[in-house]
N, C-alpha and C positions, 0 to 999 in steps of 0.2 A: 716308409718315405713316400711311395706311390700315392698310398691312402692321404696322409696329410694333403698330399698335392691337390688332391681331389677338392678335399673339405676347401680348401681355400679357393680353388675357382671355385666352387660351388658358390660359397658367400660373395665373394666378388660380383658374379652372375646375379644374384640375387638384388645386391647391391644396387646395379646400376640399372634392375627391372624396379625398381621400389618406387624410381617419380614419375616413370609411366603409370604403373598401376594408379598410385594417387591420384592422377589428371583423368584417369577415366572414373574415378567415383563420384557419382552424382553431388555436384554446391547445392547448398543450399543457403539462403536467405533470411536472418531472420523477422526483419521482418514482413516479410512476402507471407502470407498464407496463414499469418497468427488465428489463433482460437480464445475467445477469451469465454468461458461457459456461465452462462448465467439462467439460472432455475431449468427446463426443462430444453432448452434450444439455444442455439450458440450463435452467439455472435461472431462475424468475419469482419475481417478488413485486412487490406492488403496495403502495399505501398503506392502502387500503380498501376494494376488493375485487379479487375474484379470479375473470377471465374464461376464464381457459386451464382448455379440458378435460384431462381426467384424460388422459395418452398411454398408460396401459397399464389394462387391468384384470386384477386378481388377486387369489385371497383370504385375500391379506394383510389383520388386522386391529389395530386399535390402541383404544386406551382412553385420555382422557384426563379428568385432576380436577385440583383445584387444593386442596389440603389448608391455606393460608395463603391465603383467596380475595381478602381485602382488600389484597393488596399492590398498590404500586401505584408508577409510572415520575413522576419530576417533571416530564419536559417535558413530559408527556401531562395530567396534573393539570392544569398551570399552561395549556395550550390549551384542554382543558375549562371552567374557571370560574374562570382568573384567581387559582387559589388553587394553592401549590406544597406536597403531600403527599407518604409516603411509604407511607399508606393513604387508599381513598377507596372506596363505598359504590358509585357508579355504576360509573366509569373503573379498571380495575384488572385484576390478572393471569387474571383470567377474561377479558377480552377476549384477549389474546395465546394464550390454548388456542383460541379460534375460528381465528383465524389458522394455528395451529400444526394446525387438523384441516382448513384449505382446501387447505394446501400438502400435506399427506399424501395428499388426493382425488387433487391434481394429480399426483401419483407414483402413486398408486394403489392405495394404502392406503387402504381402508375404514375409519374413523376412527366413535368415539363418544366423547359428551363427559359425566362424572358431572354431570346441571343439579341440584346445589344450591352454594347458598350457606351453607358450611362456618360462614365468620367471622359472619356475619346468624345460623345458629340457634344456635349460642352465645352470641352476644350479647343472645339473647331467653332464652334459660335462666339466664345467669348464669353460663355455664361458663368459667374460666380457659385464658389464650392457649394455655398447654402443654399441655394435655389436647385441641387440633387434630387430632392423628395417631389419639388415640381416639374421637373423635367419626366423623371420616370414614372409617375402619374396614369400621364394617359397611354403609356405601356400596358401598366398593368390593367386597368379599368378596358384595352381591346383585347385584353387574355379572359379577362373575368365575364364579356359579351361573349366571348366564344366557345367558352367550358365551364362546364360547372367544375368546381374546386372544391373539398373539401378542406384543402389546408393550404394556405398561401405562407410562405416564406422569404423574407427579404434577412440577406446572408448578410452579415460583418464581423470586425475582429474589434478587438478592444486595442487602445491605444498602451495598456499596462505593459510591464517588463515580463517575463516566462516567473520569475518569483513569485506575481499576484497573479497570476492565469492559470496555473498547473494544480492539477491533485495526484497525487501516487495513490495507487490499490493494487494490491496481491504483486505489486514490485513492476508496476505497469503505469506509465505516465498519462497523464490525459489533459487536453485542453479545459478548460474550465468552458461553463454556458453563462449567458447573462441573459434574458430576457427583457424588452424594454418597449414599454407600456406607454404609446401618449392617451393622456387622460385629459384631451381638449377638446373632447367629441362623445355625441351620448351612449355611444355603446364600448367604452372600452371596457365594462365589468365585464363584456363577455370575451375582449380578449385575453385578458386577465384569466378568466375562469379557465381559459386552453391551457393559457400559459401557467399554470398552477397544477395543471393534471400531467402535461409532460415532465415537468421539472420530477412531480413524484416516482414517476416510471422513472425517469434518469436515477433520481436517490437511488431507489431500490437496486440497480444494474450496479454504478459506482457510484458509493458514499459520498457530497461533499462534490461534485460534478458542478453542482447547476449553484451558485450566488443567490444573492435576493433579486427579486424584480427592481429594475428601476424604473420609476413612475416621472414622466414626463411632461410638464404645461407652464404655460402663463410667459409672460414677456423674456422674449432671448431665445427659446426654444419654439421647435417646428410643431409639439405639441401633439401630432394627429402621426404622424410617418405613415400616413397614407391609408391610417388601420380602419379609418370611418369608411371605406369602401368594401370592408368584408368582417364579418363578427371572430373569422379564425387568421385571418392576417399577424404573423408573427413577424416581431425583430428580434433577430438573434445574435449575438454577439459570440461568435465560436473562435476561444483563444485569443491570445493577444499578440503581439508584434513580435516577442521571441520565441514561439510558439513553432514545433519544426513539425514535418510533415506526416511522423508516425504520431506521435499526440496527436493530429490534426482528425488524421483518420480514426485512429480509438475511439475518436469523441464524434463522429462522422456517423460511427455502426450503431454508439450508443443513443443518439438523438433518433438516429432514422427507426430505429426498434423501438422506444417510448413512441414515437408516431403512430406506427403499425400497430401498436398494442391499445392505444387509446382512440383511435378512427372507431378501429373493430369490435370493441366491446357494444 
């Protein structure tokens, strides 16, 4: 009888130690700290930040701005404040250019970011949505006097639903790329030629990543987005409006590593 008695406080005891124990084993996140390995070095990305050092240094440099600054992802909105946008003032494709210059560090790409807010001083002048590309202009053109650049980047999202902007690989979602080409100025072959060498390195990382280029000019469109100021001046289209913040970054580490991999060759 003694005995049973035992056994039972024993597990009793046991019991009521079981969701202490639990609460001190380390959480984990998953997506904090994912690995996605591609050919001999792995790609990182995190949700929110970004602990891996840079594994090379080089001086390779980059520039990036956001010429449409209020664009903005709905699942990201909608965790922000409950409200589901496809613009928003705080939450928006200025945060994904921070991103897009952490993963550039990690490759090794010296990265800078244009800090203003494009859509905010328009909207205190009064200046209409299509006059963007003129406004942020001579931004860029006082970054481009003050550094040399090897790769200028102006960030956007595409206005599609997450159906036409996503690709699945190895059971891993990723925003889609678009690359977009005004050919109203005489050197966009050779934007084109960049934007043709990354989209490769993208294929190669995730199949089916990067869309076709879209080709831009003639009456109703801006034609140029600013590209006749620099021969590597890219416009990028990463993901579209339903596009949530782990896809965002998947395709964040993917881009900033076809960078890295084609600067340096």
């Amino acid at each position: 009888m003694k005995k049973s008695l035992k056994i039972w406080c024993s597990l009793i005891f046991i019991l009521f130690l079981f969701p202490i124990i639990l609460e001190m084993i380390p959480k984990t996140t998953p997506e904090e700290g994912v690995v996605v390995q591609t050919d001999e070095r792995k790609l990182v990305y995190a949700a929110n930040i970004f602990e891996t050092e840079s594994e090379v240094q080089t001086d390779v440099r980059a520039l990036l701005y956001n010429t449409h600054s209020h664009e903005a992802f709905e699942p990201i909105t909608l965790k922000h404040d409950g409200k589901i946008a496809v613009t928003h003032q705080e939450v928006n494709i200025m945060g994904l250019s921070e991103k897009v210059k952490k993963q550039l560090e990690v490759n090794g790409v010296g990265t800078d970011i244009i800090d203003v807010d494009v859509t905010a001083e328009m909207n205190k002048a009064g200046i209409p949505y299509h006059k963007s590309y003129d406004v942020v202009r001579p931004y860029v053109q006082k970054a481009l006097n003050g550094a040399d650049y090897d790769i200028i980047i102006d960030i956007h999202r595409d206005s599609l639903k997450a159906d036409r902007t996503t690709v699945t690989y190895e059971g891993e979602k990723f925003a889609q790329v678009v690359f977009v080409i005004g050919e109203d100025h005489a050197n966009y072959k050779l934007n084109q030629e960049l934007a043709e060498r990354l989209m490769l390195e993208m294929e190669q990382m995730v199949p089916n990543i990067t869309k076709k280029i879209v080709f831009k000019s003639g009456h109703g469109v801006d034609g140029k987005y600013n590209q006749d100021l620099h021969k590597r001046l890219m416009l990028v289209e990463i993901g579209g409006i339903g596009n949530d913040e782990a896809e965002l970054n998947r395709t964040s580490a993917a881009l900033a590593k076809a960078v890295s991999q084609v600067l340096l060759k």
